[in-house]
C-alpha positions in Angstrom: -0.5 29.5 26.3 -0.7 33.5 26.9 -3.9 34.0 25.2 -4.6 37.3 23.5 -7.2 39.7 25.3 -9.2 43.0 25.6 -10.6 44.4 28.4 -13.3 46.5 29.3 -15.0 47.9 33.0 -15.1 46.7 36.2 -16.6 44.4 38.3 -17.5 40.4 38.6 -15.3 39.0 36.0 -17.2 38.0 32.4 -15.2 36.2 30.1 -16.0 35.8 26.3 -15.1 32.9 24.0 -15.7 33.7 20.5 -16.6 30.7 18.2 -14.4 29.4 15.0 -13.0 31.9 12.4 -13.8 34.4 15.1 -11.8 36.8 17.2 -12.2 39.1 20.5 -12.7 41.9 17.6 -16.3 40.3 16.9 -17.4 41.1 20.7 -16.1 44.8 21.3 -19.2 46.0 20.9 -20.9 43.5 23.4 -18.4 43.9 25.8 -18.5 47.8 25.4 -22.2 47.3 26.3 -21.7 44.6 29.4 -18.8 47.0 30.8 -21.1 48.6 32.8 -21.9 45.9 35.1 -18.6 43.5 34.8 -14.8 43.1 34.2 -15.5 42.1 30.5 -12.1 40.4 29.0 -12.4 39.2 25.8 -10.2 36.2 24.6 -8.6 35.5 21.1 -8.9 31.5 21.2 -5.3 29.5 20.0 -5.0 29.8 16.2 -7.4 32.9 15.9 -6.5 36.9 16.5 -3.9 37.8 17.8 -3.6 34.8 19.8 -0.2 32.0 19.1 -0.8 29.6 16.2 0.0 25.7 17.5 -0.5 22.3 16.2 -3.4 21.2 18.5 -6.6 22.6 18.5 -8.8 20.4 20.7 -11.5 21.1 23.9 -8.5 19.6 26.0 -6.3 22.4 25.0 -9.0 25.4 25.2 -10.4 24.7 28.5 -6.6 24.6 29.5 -6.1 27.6 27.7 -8.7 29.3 29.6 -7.6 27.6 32.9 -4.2 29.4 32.2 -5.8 32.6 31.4 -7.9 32.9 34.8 -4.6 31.7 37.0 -2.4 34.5 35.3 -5.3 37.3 35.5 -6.0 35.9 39.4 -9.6 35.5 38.2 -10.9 33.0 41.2 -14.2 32.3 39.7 -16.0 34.3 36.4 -19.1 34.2 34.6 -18.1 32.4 31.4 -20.0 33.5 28.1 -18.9 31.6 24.6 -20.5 31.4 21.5 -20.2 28.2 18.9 -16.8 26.8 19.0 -16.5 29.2 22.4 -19.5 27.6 23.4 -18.3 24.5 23.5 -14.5 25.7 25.1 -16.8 26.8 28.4 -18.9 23.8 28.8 -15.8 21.0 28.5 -14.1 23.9 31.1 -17.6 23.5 33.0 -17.1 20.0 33.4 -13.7 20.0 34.8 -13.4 22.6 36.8 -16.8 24.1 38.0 -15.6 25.4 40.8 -14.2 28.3 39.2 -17.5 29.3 37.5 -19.9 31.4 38.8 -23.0 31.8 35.4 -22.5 29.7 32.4 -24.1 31.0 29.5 -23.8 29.0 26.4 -24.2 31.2 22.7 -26.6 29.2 19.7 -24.1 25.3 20.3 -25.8 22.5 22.2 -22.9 19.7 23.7 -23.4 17.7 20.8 -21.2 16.2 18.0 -21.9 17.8 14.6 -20.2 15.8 12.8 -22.6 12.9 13.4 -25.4 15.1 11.7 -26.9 14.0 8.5 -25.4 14.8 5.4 -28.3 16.9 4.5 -27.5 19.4 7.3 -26.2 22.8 6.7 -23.2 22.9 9.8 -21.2 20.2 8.8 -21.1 20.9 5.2 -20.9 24.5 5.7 -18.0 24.4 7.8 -15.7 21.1 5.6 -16.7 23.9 2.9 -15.7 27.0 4.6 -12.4 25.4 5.6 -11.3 23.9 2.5 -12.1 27.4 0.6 -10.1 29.6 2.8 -7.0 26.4 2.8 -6.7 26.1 -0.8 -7.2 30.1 -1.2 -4.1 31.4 -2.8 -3.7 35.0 -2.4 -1.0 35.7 -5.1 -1.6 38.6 -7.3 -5.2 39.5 -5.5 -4.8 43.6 -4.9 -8.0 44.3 -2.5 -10.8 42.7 -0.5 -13.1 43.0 -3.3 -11.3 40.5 -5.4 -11.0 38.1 -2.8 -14.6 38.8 -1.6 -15.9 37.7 -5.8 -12.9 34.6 -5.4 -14.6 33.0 -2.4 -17.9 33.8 -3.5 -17.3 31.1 -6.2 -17.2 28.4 -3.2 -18.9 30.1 -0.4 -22.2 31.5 -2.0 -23.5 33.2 1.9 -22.3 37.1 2.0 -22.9 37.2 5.8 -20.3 34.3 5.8 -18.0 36.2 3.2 -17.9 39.4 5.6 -17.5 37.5 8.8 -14.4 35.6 6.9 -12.8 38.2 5.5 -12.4 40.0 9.1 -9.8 37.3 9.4 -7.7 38.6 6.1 -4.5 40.5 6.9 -1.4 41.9 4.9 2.4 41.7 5.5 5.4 44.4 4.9 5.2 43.8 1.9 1.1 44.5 1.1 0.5 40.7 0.3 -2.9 39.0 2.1 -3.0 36.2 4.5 -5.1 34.7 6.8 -4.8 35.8 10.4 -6.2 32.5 12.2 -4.4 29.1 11.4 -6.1 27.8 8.8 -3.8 24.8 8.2 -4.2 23.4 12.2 -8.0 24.2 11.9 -8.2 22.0 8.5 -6.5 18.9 10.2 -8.6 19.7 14.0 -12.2 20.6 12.3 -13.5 16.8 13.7 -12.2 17.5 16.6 -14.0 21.2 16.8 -17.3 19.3 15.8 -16.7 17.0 18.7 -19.4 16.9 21.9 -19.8 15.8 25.3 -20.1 12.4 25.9 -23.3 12.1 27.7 -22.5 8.6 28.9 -20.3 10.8 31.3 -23.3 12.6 32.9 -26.2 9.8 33.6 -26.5 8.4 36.9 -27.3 12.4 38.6 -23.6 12.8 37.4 -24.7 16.0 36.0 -22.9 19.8 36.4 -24.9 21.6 38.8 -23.7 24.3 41.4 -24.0 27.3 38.8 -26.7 28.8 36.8 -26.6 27.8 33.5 -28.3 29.6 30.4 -28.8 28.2 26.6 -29.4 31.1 23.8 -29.9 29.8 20.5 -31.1 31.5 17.7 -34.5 31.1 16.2 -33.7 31.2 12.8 -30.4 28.6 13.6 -30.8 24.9 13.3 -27.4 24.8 15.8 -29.8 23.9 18.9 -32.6 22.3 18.2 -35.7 21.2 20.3 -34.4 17.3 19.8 -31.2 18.6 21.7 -33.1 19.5 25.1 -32.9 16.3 26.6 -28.6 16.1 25.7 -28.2 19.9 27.0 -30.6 18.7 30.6 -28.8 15.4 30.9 -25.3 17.0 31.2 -26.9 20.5 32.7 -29.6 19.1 34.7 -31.0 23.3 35.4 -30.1 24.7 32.6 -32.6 27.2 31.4 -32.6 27.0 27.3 -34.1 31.0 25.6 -34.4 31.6 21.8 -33.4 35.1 20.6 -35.9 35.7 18.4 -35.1 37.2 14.4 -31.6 36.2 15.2 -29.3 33.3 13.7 -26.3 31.8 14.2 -24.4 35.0 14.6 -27.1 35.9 17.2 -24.4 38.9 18.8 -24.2 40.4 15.4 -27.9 40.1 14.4 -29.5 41.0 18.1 -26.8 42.1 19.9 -29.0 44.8 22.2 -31.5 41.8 23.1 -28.9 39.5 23.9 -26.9 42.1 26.0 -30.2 42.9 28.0 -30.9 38.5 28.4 -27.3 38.4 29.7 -27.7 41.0 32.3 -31.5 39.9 33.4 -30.1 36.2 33.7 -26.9 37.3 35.7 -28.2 40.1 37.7 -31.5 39.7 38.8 
């Protein structure tokens, strides 16, 4: 699949994996920022930007994806950077193919499945939420983003979530509102987007080793927790783990100056 992409500078190759209901629009500012020490090139992932819409949305096909994506740019190795859903698209690419990476750096996701987690957690629900709201939305006779900003507010009660969804809204010839990403593939695929690693595939000094590998989370996010250390060491076995402090899930968004200098200290020095 010919992914859609930005680019910015020059340099040792970074690539960026944005995380679900995102796009490569969410890191411009990042990448603006990192441009100064690396080829930045930011991805749309399948069924989000600008990027084709398919049937499949699984690990299998995004670490593919990405595999395609290096071949076609001749990108031998890169530093690969990707946050949530991203997050997860470089560590299963990690696992198959780690010669071709050079820094792994892993955005507020541990290789876990969310989907096991308690009901009384916020990610699953949040997300089954999320995606049934924006499926059923229907956009007839809404004139502005206001509108649909109060309609979803009726199911998804977070304004920071709101904003960050409504980046996704686009109109036709004809001034009517859609959804950019594939909503309808992401519905049927969200078990498979809250899938993990299987860590069974990683005892036995089987870990990924041979690159350095660095965990942000944020402190305020319950995404990466301190139960999920021994999981992130078992499949990582030197992976350094930071928290960006007053920062949560969104940790580019809400610290994106600290987490642009943590990138470059990790990479660089």
């Amino acid at each position: 699949m010919k992914l859609n992409y930005r680019k910015f500078g020059e340099g040792h190759p970074l690539i960026i994996a944005h995380g679900l209901y995102g796009s490569s629009d969410n890191w411009v500012s990042i990448a603006k920022e990192l441009a100064t020490n690396f080829e930045v090139f930011l991805i749309d992932q399948r069924n989000h930007g600008a990027s084709p819409h398919t049937n499949s949305h699984t690990y299998q096909d995004l670490k593919e994806d990405l595999l395609e994506f290096m071949d076609d740019h001749h990108i031998e190795k890169a530093t690969l950077l990707g946050h949530s859903m991203g997050g997860k698209t470089v560590m299963f690419f990690a696992a198959e193919y780690p010669e071709r990476v050079s820094n792994l750096l892993v955005a507020d996701i541990a290789p876990k499945n969310y989907s096991e987690i308690s009901a009384g957690s916020s990610q699953n629900i949040d997300h089954k939420n999320i995606v049934s709201a924006m499926l059923n939305f229907k956009f007839d006779n809404f004139k502005s983003r206001t509108e649909i900003d109060q309609k979803l507010s009726e199911d998804i009660k977070s304004k920071r979530v709101r904003q960050f969804l409504l980046k996704n809204l686009k109109r036709d010839g004809e001034k009517k509102f859609s959804w950019k990403l594939n909503i309808e593939t992401i519905s049927k695929f969200l078990p498979q987007i809250m899938d993990g690693m299987n860590k069974n595939d990683f005892i036995h000094g089987k870990g990924i080793s041979g690159f350095p590998v660095l965990f942000m989370r944020g402190a305020n996010s319950n995404y990466i927790t301190d139960d999920d250390h021994n999981l992130i060491r078992t499949i990582f076995p030197y992976a350094e783990i930071t928290t960006i402090p007053k920062a949560g899930h969104w940790l580019h968004a809400e610290q994106p100056k600290l987490l642009v200098k943590t990138i470059e200290y990790f990479v660089l020095d």
